[in-house]
Steps between C-alpha positions, in 0.01 A plus 500: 500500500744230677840478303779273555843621418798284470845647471870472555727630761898492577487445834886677605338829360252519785461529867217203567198385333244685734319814553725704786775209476802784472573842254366283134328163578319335182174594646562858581671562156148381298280700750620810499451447109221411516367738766647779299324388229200535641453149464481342890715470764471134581570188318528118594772325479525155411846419649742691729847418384784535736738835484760404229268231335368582119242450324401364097109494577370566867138704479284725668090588466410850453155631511481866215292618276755529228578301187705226603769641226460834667591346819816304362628794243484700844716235700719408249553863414597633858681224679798432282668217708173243473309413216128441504457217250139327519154569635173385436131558683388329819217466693450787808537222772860316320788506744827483288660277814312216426680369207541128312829478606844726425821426395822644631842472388848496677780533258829386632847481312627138377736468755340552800285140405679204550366153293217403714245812526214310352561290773557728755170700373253156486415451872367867505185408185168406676349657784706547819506691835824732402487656836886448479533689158330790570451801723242421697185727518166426573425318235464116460851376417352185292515603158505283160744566269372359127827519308869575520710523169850508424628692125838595456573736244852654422698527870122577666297224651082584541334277766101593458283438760131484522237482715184716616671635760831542670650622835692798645885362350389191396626444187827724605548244728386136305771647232744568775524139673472357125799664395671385782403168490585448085823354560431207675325205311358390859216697642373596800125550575489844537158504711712276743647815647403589831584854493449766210774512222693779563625609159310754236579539132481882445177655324730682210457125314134448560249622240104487541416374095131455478195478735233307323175539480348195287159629391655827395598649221719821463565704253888578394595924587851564430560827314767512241686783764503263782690221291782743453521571797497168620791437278689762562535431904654169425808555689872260512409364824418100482199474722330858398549363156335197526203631667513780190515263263175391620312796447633524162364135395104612667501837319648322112 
């Protein structure tokens, strides 16, 4: 039996996102659970989020013979600092990577935004070549991005973005010229630069919030423990308590 798991990470607590990536990444921390277990040691991820960058819903398959609420009571139960919130069944050939799209948020305090960010965010909707807002890999730097949202709440601003896929710092670095760019009412076209833009928001504000999967349907996992817990990490600190506060509103 295929499962797919989605759960929650904060992203200062650990070393990286993949297997071998320093002492604690994401990936090591669930399979040495699981391998302990007895369960497998190997799972698919469906994203690989940056060191530093947290997560409300990222996923990963996993191939057991256990019941599914085995396999979460076990997770949930042993890794204190994520929570394991929704899984469902899957066929043996599903790779979790190929999602409908995801949505990631960068939370940024009121004052760093000046009175034109919608404008300053506009020119980057659509599909572009963001070869220039990225680090570059070997990947196609043409990528379309379906949505970009502005909410203020309190002090905090959220810009969501969303797309089916994103680059190495892209969004780190969209939100970065945006923010820069939100006090003037006249804008530039930022794919009118001929070099790469050489500023990078930090990954503390960036949160992964959902991958989705629109022929799926999960089933909610959130024991009563792990919602204490959840509340009782929320912490004074602006940022770590917005990204908190998150995980509180997914587990009510």
């Amino acid at each position: 039996m295929r499962l797919i798991i989605k759960f929650g990470y904060f992203g200062w607590e650990y070393s990286g996102f993949q297997r071998g990536n320093g002492s604690n990444s994401v990936e090591d921390s669930i399979i040495k659970v699981l391998e302990k277990a007895g369960i497998t040691d190997k799972i698919q991820s469906a994203a690989r989020t940056d060191r530093g960058v947290s997560a409300i819903s990222n996923a990963f398959v996993v191939d057991t013979e256990k019941k599914p609420s085995m396999v979460m009571g076990i997770l949930n139960g042993r890794i204190p600092g994520m929570v394991f919130h929704s899984y469902t069944k899957v066929d043996e050939d599903f790779n979790p990577r190929y999602c409908d799209y995801k949505t990631y948020r960068y939370i940024v305090r009121k004052d760093e935004a000046g009175p034109y960010l919608r404008q300053a965010l506009k020119p980057f909707r659509g599909k572009h070549d963001f070869r220039n807002f990225c680090k570059m890999d070997e990947r196609n730097p043409i990528r379309t991005i379906r949505s970009i949202t502005i909410r203020t709440k309190g002090d905090r601003i959220f810009i969501d973005y969303k797309a089916r896929s994103f680059l190495w710092n892209q969004i780190r670095s969209i939100t970065a010229y945006a923010l820069e760019h939100s006090f003037s009412e006249i804008q530039d076209d930022p794919f009118a630069l001929e070099a790469k833009y050489p500023k990078l928001m930090g990954p503390e504000g960036l949160v992964l919030m959902d991958m989705v999967y629109e022929n799926i349907e999960f089933t909610q996992y959130v024991p009563l423990s792990k919602k204490k817990y959840l509340t009782s990490l929320l912490r004074s600190e602006d940022m770590r308590h917005e990204i908190m506060e998150n995980f509180i509103f997914l587990t009510k």
